[in-house]
N, C-alpha and C positions, 0 to 999 in steps of 0.2 A: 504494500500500500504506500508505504514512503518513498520507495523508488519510483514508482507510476505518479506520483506528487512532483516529486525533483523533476521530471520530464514534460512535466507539464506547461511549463510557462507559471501563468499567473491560475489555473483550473485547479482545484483540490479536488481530489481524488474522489472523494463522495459523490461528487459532480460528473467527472467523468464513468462512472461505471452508470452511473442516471442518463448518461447522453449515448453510452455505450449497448445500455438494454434493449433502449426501441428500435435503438437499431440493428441489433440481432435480429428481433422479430421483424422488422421490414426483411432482412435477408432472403430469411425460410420465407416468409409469404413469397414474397420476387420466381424462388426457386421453385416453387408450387406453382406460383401462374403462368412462367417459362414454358411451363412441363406439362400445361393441360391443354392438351389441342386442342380445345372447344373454347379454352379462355380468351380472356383480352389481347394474350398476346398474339393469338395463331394468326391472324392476317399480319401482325408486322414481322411474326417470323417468315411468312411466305415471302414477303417485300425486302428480307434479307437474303434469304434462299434464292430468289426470282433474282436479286443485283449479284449473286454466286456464280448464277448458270450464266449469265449473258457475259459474267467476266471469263468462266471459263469455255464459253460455245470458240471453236476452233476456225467458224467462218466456209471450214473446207466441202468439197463434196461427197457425198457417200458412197464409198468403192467397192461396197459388197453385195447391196442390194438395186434392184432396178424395180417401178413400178409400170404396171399394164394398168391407163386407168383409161375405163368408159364412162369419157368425159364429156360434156354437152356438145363438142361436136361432131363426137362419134357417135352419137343419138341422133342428131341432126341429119348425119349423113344417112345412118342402117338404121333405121325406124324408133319409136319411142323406145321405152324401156319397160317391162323385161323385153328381151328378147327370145327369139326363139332359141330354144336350148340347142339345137344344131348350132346355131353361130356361136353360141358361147364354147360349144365342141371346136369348133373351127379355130379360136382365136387360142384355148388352150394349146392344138397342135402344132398350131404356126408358132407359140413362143416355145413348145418342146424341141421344134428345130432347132432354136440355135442354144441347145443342151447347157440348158439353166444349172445350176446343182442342187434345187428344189425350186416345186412352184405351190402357193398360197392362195388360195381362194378367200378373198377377205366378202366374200358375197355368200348370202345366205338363202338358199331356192328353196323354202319352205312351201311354195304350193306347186302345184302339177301346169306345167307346161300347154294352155291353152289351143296354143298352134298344132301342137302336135297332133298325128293324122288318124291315130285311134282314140285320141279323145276329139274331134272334131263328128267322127264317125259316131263315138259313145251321144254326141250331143244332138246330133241329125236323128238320130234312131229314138231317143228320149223325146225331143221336143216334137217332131215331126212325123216318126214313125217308119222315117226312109232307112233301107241299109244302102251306105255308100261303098263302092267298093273302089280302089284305089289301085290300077295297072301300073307297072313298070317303076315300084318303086323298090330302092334296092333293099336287101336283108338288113333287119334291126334298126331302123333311122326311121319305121313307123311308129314307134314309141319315143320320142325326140328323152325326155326323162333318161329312159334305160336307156339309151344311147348313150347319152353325156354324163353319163353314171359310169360307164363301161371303156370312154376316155379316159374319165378322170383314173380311172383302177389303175388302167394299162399304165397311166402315167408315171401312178404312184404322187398324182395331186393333192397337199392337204387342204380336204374340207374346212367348212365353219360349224359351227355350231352357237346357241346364246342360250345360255341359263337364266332362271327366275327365281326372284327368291320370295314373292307374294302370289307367286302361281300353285297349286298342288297339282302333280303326274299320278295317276294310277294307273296307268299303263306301263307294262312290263320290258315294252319292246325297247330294249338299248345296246346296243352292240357293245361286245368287251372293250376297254380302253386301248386304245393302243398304243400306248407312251406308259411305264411302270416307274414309280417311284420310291423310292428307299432309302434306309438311314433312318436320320432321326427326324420319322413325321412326325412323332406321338408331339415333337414342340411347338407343331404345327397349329395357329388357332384360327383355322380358313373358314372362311365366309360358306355357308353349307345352303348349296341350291334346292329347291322344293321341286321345279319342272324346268324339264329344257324344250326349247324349239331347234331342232331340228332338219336338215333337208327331207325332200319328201324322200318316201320307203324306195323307191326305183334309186334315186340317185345314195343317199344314207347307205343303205347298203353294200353297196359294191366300193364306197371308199377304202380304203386301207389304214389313210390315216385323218384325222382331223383334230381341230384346237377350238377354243371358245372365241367369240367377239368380245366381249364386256369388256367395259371400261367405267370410269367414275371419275368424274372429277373432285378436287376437293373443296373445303368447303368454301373458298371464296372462287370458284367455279373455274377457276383454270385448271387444265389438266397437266400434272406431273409427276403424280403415282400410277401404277399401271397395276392389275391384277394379273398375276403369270400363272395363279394355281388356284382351283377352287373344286371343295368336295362335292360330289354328289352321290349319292346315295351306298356314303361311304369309300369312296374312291376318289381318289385325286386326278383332276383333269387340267392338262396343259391350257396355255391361252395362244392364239394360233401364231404368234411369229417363233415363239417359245417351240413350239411343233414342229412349224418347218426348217426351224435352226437344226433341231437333233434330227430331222430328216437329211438334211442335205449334210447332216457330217455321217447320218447311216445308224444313228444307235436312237433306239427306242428306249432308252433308261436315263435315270437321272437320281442321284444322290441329293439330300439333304442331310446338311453338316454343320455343326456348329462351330465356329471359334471366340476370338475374343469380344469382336464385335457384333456378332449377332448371327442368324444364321444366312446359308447360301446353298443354293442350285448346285451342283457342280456336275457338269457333263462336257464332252465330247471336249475336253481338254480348259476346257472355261468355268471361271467361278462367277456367279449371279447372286447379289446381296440381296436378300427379302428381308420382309418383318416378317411376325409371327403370323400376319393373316394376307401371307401369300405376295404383298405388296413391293413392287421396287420404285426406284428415284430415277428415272430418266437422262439423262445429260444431253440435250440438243445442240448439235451441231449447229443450229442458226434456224433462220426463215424455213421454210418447206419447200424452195427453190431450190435446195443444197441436196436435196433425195431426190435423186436421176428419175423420171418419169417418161412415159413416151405413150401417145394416143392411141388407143384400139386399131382407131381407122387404121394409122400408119402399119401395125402390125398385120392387117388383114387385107389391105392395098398392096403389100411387099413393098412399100416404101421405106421403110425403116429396117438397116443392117440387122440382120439377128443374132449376128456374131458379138454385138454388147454385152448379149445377156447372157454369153459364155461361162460357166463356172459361179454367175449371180444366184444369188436369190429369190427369186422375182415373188411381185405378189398382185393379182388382180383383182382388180375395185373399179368403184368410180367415187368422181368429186364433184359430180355431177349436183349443184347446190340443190335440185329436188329431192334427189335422195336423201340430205341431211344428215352423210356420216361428215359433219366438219365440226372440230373440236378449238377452243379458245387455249392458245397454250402463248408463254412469254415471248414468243417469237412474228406470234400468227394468230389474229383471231379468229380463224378459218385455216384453221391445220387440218387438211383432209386425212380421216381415219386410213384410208389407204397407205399414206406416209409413214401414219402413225406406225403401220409395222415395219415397215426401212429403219424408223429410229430405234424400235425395240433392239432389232437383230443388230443393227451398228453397235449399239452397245454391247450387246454378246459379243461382236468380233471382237472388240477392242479392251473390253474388261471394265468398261467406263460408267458404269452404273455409279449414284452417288449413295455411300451409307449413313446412315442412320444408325449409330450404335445404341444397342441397347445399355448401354451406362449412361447415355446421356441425360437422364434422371441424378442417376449419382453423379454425375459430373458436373451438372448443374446448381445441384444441394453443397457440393465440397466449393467450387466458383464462386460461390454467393458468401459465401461463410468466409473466405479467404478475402476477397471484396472487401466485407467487413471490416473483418482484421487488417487491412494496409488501408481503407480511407482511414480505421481509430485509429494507425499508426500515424497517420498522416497529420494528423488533429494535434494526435501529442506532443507527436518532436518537433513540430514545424508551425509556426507563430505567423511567418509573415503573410497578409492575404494572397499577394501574388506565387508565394512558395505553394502557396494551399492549390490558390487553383492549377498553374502548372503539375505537381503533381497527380492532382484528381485527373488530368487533360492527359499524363501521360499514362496512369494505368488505365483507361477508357480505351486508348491507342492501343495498347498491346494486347489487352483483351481483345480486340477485332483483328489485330495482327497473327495471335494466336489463329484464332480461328480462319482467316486467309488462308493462313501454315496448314492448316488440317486440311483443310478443301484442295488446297495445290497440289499438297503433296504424297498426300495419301484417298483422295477422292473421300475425305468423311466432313458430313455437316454437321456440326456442332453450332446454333444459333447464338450469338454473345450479345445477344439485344438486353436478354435480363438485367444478366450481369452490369450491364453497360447501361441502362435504364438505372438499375441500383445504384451502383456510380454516383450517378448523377443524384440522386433522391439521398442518397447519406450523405454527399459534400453538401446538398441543398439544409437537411437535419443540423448536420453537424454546426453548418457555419452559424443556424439558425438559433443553435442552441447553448454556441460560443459567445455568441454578441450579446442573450440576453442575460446568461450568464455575467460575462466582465461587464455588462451594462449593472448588474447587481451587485458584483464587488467595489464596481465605480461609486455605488449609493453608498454601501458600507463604507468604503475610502474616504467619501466625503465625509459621512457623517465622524466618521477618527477624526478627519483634519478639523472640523470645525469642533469635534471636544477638544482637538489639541490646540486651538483656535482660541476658545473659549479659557481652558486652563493657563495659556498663557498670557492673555490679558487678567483674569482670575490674581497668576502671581505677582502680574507686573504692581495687579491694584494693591493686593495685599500689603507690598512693599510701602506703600503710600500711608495705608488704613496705620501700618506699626506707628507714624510719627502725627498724622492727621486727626484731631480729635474727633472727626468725624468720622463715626461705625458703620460697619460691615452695612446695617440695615438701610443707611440712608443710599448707599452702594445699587443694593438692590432695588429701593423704591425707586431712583433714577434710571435705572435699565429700564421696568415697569413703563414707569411715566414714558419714558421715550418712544419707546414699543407701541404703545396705546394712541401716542399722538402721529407717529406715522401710519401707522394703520387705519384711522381715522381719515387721515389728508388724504390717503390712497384710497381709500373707498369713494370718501367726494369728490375725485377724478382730478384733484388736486399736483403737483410735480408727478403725473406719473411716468415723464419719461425718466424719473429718477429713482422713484420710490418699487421699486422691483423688490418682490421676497427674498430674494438675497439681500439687498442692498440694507432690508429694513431686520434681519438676522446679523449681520455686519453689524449694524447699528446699536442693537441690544447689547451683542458680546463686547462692544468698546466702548459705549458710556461707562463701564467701572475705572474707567482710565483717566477722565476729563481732568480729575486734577493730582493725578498721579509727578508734576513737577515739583508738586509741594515737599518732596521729599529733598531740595536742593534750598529751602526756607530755614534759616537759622530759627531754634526751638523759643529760643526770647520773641521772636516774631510769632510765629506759628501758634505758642501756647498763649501769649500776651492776653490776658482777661479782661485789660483795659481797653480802650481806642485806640488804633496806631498812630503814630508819629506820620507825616509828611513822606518822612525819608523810612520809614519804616512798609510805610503802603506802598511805596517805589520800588522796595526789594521782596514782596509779598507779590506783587502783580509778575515779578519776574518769575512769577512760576509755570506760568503761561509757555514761558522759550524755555525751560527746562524740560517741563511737557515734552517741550516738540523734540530737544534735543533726544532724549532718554530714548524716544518712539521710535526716534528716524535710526539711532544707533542700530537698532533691530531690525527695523524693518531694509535697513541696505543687506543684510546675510538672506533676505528670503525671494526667490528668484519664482518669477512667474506676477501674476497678480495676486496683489499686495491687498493683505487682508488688515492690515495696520493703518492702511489710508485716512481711515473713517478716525480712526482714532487718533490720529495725528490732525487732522482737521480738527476733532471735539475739543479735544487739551491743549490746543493754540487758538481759536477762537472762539470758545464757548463766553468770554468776557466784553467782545465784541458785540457793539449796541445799533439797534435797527436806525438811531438819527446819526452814525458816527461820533459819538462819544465814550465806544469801551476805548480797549486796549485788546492787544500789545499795537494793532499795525489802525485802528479806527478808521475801519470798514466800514461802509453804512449800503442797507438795504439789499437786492438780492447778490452784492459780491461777497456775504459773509455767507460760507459753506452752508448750508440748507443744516447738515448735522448739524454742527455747532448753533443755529438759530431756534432749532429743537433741545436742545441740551439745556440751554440758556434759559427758557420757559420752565422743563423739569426742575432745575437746578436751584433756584432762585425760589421755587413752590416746596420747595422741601427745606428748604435754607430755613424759610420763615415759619412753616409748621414745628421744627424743630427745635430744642433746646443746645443751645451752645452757652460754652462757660460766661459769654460774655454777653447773652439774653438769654429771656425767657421765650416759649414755645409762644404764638400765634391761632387762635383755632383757624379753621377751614376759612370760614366766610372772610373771615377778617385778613386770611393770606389774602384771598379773591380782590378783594376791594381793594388791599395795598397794590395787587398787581396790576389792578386796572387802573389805574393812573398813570402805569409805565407803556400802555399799549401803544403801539406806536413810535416811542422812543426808543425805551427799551426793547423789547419784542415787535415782533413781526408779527401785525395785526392777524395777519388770516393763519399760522401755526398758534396764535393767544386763542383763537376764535375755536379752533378745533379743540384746545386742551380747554376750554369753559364747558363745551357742548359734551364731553366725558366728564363730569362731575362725577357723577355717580362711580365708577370706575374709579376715576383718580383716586377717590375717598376710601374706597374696596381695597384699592394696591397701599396704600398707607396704612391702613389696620392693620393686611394680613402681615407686612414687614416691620410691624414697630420692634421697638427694643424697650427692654421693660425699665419705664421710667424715664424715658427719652420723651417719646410721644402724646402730647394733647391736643388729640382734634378738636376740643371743647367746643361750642355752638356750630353749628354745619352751617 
C-alpha cells in the first residue's frame, strides 16, 4: 500500500484502488460485449473485419477456377429460362471438352422438364385425350430429364442440392452421401436440416456426386461466413464447391481435426478452418471481376477457346438478376452466387481461409484485464496530461498492430475494437476520476493553507495581545464586526467587484493584526492611564508603520499571492479618516483601502463599548450616537450605514465575545 502511494504523485492509495475497481468491472463487461455476437459490438466488429479483408484482398485473378454462367444474354439469345434440359446436356458436354478437373452445377432442377417429348405427350393424352407419337427421334433424349441425368453421371458432374430447416421430409427416398467424413465430428455442433429439395428423381439419381447450395449471410446482411457442412438426418453433407474440390482432387473423404485454434476440414492435401457449426471466413480476392467467367452463348456458339478451362474447376450458374442468386459481400453488392463458388474453392487452393480461434473468448477476457492493468499503470507512474495521453494513444496502436500481426501473418482474426474501445473508456475514467480527485485534495490544500493562514496571523496577533492591554476578546469581536459589515455591503451589491468570499475570509483572518505595530510602542506609552503627551501620541500613532513594517517582513518570504495584503492595508491605514484627517499618510475618501475603512468602523465601536485602564465602558446606544457624529469624517458614510442597519448582530457578536468584567452593553 505505501509503495503504490510513493508512485502515485499526489493520489493516496485508498483513492486509487477506488478508481482502480470500476475499472476492472468496465474491463470484464468490454470482454463480455466483444465476445457476444448479437451485442453492441458485432457490427463494428464486422466494420473491422470488412477494413481486414479489403487490406488483405490481393486484387489478382482467380487461377483455379472458371465460371459457365447463363447470363441474361445467353437467355436473350437460346430462349427464356429454364431451358430445355437437352441444352443444358449440350453446354455441360461442350465445357467437358476442354477437360475441366471437375464441373459444379450451382443450379438446382427440382421440377421435371416441361419440353420434354414424353411429358409433352403425358400432357396431350391428359388434357386432350390424343396419343402423340413422335418418328425419328433418336434413343433416350425422349425423356430430356433422364437424359441430362445420364450426362451428368457419365461426366461425373457434381449436383446441387438445398436443405430446410422449417420444412419437415417424410419421405425416405435419399440417396447414400457421397462424400464421408471422419475424425473428430462428435465436436461438431452443425446446423441439422428437417427436408431437402432436391433435383427431380430422373436426374437425382443417376448423379454420383452432389453438395448443398445454402448460404447465410450474417447479421448485418453481408455475406462472409459460408456453411461447408450441415447434418441431415444424421449424416454430414458437403456444400457444393467443398464437393467438387474433393472431386476434382478424386477423394471422396474428408477429416475433421482439431488443433490449437479450433477445428479444420483437412482433405486432399488442404486444411479448411470451420467453427463448430460447420462455418468458414472467406478471404476475397476483390470485386467478382477477379473470378474468370465466360457466357453460355460463347460456350455453345464455339466461340470461346475450351482449352481455358483445362485442368479448372469450373462451375455453372447464372447471374442472370431474375434469378436472384446475387449476394451483398464487401466487394460487390451483387456478388453472383455462381462466383461465390470460384471464391470458396480459391480459398481451398491456396489455404486462405481466415480463423476465428476458439480462445478468442479467453483472449479477449486476458486483453481487457491486461488493458487495465497498463492504463492503472499508466495513471500511477505518469502525472503529466500529455504523458497520459500519448501513452493511452500508444497502447490503442499496438493493440491494433497486434492484431494486423495476426491477420498478416498467420491468417487469424482477433477483433481489438474492445480492447481499444476500453482504452479509451479507462483513460476517459481515469482522467475523470484524477481531476476530481486532486480537485478535492486542492479543497483540503486550501482549507491547511488558510488554517495555516489563519494561525499565522493568530501568532502574529498574539505577539501584540502579550504587550497591548487590549484582550484576546476585543480581537475576536473585531474579526466578527468586520465579517458582518462586509457581508452586508456585498449583499446590497455594494464594492462587489471587491468584496468576493475570498477577499471577505482574507479579511476576517487579518483584522487580529490591525494593531499588531503596537508591539514596537514603548510600555510608559502603551500602558500610560493618563492622557498622552503631544510627543507621546506622535510615537503611539507610529504604530501604524511598524504594523506595516513587521507584515511586509513576512509577507516578502511568501511567493504566489499574498494572503498578508489585506492585512498590511488594515495595520497601516485603519487610522486613516474619511475627511483626510487620520494618519500615518491622510488619505481621504475612496483612496483609503476599502479594508482599512471597515476596520476603522469595527475598531472605534469596540474601543468605546469597552473598558480600558484609562475609561470607562460606553453602553450600545451611546457608542451609536458618539459615532454618528463622526459619519462622514470619520467613516465612510455608506460602510457606517451598513454597520447601523446590523445592530442586532453587532450587539449578538459583542455578548457572545465579552470577557468577564471587561464588557457593559448597558442601555441598547
Amino acid at each position: 500500500m505505501q509503495a503504490l502511494a510513493k508512485t502515485s504523485g499526489n493520489l493516496p492509495a485508498k483513492w486509487l484502488y477506488w478508481i482502480m475497481l470500476p475499472g476492472l468491472v468496465v474491463a470484464m463487461l468490454m470482454a463480455y460485449a466483444g465476445d457476444d455476437e448479437k451485442g453492441i459490438f458485432s457490427s463494428l466488429n464486422y466494420e473491422v473485419l470488412d477494413s481486414f479483408l479489403n487490406y488483405s484482398a490481393n486484387g489478382k485473378p482467380a487461377i483455379h477456377t472458371y465460371s459457365v454462367d447463363i447470363d441474361d444474354p445467353s437467355i436473350a439469345a437460346l430462349g427464356q429460362w429454364p431451358w430445355p434440359r437437352y441444352r443444358d446436356a449440350m453446354l455441360v458436354q461442350k465445357i467437358a471438352e476442354g477437360k475441366p478437373a471437375a464441373i459444379g452445377m450451382d443450379i438446382l432442377f427440382s421440377e421435371s422438364d416441361r419440353t420434354s417429348l414424353s411429358n409433352i405427350r403425358k400432357s396431350y393424352k391428359q388434357d386432350f385425350g390424343v396419343n402423340i407419337d413422335f418418328t425419328g427421334v433418336p434413343p433416350g433424349i425422349s425423356d430430356n430429364d433422364g437424359y441430362f441425368g445420364q450426362v451428368l453421371s457419365r461426366i461425373n458432374v457434381v449436383g446441387a442440392r438445398y436443405f430446410y430447416f422449417d420444412q419437415f421430409d417424410k419421405t425416405e427416398r435419399f440417396a447414400a452421401p457421397d462424400f464421408h467424413f471422419t475424425g473428430r465430428t462428435d465436436l461438431l455442433r452443425l446446423n441439422d436440416a428437417t427436408s431437402v429439395l432436391n433435383n427431380t428423381d430422373k436426374i437425382a439419381s443417376q448423379l454420383k456426386y452432389s453438395g448443398f447450395l445454402n448460404d447465410r449471410p450474417d447479421s448485418d446482411g453481408m455475406l462472409r461466413h459460408v456453411p461447408l457442412l450441415i447434418r441431415y438426418r444424421g449424416t454430414i453433407y458437403p456444400q457444393i464447391a467443398l464437393a467438387t474440390f474433393m472431386r476434382a482432387a478424386g477423394v471422396d473423404t474428408a477429416a475433421i481435426e482439431e488443433d490449437s485454434n479450433g477445428l479444420l476440414i483437412r482433405t486432399a492435401g488442404h486444411t479448411i478452418p470451420v467453427d463448430i457449426n460447420g462455418y468458414a471466413l472467406l478471404r476475397f480476392n476483390g470485386k467478382s471481376s477477379l473470378y474468370p467467367a465466360v457466357s453460355a452463348l460463347s460456350i455453345l456458339n464455339g466461340s470461346f477457346p475450351l482449352a481455358e478451362l483445362n485442368g479448372k474447376i469450373v462451375f455453372v450458374g447464372s447471374s442472370a438478376a431474375a434469378l436472384g442468386d446475387l449476394h451483398s459481400t464487401l466487394f460487390d453488392s451483387q456478388f453472383p452466387g455462381l462466383k461465390l463458388q470460384s471464391a470458396i474453392v480459391e480459398n481451398m487452393e491456396a489455404d486462405s481461409f481466415i480463423r476465428e480461434p476458439v480462445w478468442t473468448p479467453v483472449a479477449d477476457f486476458a486483453v481487457c484485464i491486461t488493458v487495465w492493468l497498463l492504463v492503472s499503470a499508466l495513471f500511477i507512474f505518469l502525472r503529466e496530461p500529455w504523458q497520459l495521453f500519448l501513452g493511452t494513444a500508444a497502447l490503442i496502436g499496438l493493440l491494433l498492430l497486434i492484431s494486423v500481426y495476426l491477420f498478416h501473418a498467420f491468417g487469424i482474426f482477433v477483433s481489438p475494437l474492445a480492447p481499444m474501445i476500453l482504452t479509451g473508456i479507462l483513460f476517459t475514467l481515469f482522467i475523470t476520476a484524477r481531476f476530481a480527485i486532486e480537485k478535492r485534495q486542492a479543497y483540503e490544500w486550501y482549507k491547511k493553507l488558510a488554517n495555516a493562514q489563519q494561525v499565522t496571523m493568530q501568532s502574529m496577533a498574539a505577539v501584540a495581545e502579550t504587550r497591548d492591554p487590549e484582550t484576546g476578546a476585543h480581537i475576536k469581536r473585531t474579526q466578527h464586526y468586520v465579517r458582518s459589515i462586509a457581508e452586508n455591503l456585498k449583499a446590497s451589491g455594494f464594492f462587489s467587484e471587491i468584496l468576493s468570499n475570498e477577499y471577505i475570509d482574507l479579511l476576517f483572518v487579518s483584522a487580529p493584526l490591525h494593531d499588531i505595530g503596537k508591539v514596537g510602542v514603548p510600555d510608559n506609552i502603551l500602558l500610560k492611564p493618563s492622557r498622552l503627551t503631544e510627543e507621546e501620541y506622535a510615537l503611539m500613532k507610529k504604530h501604524t508603520e511598524y504594523g506595516k513594517t513587521i507584515i511586509n517582513s513576512t509577507a516578502q518570504k511568501i511567493q504566489g499571492d499574498n494572503f498578508l495584503v489585506i492585512a498590511c492595508e488594515i495595520a497601516y491605514s485603519h487610522h486613516e479618516k474619511w475627511d483626510g484627517t487620520g494618519y500615518p499618510c491622510g488619505l481621504a475618501g475612496p483612496s483609503i483601502p476599502l479594508s482599512a475603512r471597515i476596520m476603522a468602523v469595527a475598531d472605534v465601536y469596540d474601543a468605546l463599548i469597552s473598558r480600558r485602564c484609562y475609561k470607562s465602558a460606553f453602553p450600545h446606544r451611546e457608542a451609536i450616537t458618539i459615532m454618528q457624529g463622526y459619519r462622514g469624517t470619520i467613516f465612510d458614510p455608506l460602510i457606517f450605514d451598513a454597520f447601523c442597519s446590523i445592530e442586532e448582530q453587532i450587539i449578538e457578536i459583542a455578548s457572545r465575545y465579552r470577557d468577564e468584567n471587561e464588557l457593559v452593553l448597558g442601555d441598547r
